[in-house]
N, C-alpha and C positions, 0 to 999 in steps of 0.2 A: 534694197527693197523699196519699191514705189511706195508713196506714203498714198495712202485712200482718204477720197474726199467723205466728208457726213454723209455726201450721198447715193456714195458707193455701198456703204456699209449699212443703210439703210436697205435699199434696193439688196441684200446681199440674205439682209434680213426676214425681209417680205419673201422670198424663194425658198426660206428652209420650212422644212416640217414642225412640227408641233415637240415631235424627241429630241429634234437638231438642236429647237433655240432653247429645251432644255437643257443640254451638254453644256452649250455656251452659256446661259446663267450661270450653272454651279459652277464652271470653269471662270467666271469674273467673279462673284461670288469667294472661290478659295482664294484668285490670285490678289484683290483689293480687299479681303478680309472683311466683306459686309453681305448683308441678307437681308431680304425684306420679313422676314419671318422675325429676327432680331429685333429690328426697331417698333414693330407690333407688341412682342414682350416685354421691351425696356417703356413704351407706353402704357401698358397696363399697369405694370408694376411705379412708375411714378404717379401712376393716377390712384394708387390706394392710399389711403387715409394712415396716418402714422400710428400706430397704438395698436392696430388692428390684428387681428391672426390671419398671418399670411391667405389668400385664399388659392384654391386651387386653381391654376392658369387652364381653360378650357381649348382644345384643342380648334384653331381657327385655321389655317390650312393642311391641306392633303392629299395624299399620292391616290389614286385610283387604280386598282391592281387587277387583274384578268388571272383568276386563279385558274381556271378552269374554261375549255369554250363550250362546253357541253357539248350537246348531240347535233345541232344546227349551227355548223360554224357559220354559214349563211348568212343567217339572221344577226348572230354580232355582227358579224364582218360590217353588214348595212349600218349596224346601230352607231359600231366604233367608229365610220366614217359619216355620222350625223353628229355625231359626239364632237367628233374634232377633223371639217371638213377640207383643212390641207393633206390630210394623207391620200394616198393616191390606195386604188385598188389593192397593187401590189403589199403598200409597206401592212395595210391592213391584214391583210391574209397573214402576213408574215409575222406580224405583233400575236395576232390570232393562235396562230401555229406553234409561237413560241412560248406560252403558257408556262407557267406565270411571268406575267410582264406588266410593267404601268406602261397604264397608256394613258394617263394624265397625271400632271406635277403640280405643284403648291397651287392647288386650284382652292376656292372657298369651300364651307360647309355645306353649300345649298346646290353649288356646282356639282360637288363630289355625290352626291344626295342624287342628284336628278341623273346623273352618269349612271351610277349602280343601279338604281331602279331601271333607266332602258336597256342597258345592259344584263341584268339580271332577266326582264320580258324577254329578250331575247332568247333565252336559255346558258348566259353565261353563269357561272360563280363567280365573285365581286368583292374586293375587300377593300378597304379603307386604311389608309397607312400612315 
């Protein structure tokens, strides 16, 4: 097997989809046993004060779900590829189609916020995950 330069794998990276380079997170993710979702929680919780009653950990990323496309798939279709503008026509229709499906991953609270609201104008159903 040829060994790939950084900047093969780079360039390799800039070409996949939005779904693609999420596979490949949680697939480095499972294989090296690390998450960025993790070290956000293991910082919270060293940053609380010793004595204290544990506090509830506030949910700070989130998957963006298409539960439904409603009556104008159209109109998602356009939002999902404003939303997240490497998909191509196709994969959109086809995320669209396949209801329920995320078509965003460990995105922030405000990310996820502004995604469900154009999507939801749209006429989709939207959930937070």
């Amino acid at each position: 097997m040829a060994k790939l330069s950084k900047d093969d794998i780079i360039k390799a990276i800039e070409e996949m989809s939005v779904l693609e380079l999420s596979e490949v997170t949680k697939a480095l993710e499972e294989k090296f046993g690390v998450s960025a979702s993790m070290m956000v929680a293991s910082n919270a919780t060293a940053a609380a004060p010793e004595g204290s009653a544990e506090p509830k950990e506030e949910q700070t990323v989130f998957n963006v779900v298409v539960a439904n496309s409603g009556a104008n798939k159209i109109a998602v279709i356009k939002a999902l590829r404003e939303l997240v503008p490497t998909l191509g026509l196709k994969e959109a229709k086809d995320l669209v189609d396949a209801a329920p499906k995320e078509v965003m991953t460990q995105v922030n609270k405000k990310t996820a916020e502004e995604a469900k609201t154009k999507l939801t104008t749209a006429g989709a159903a939207v959930e937070l995950k």
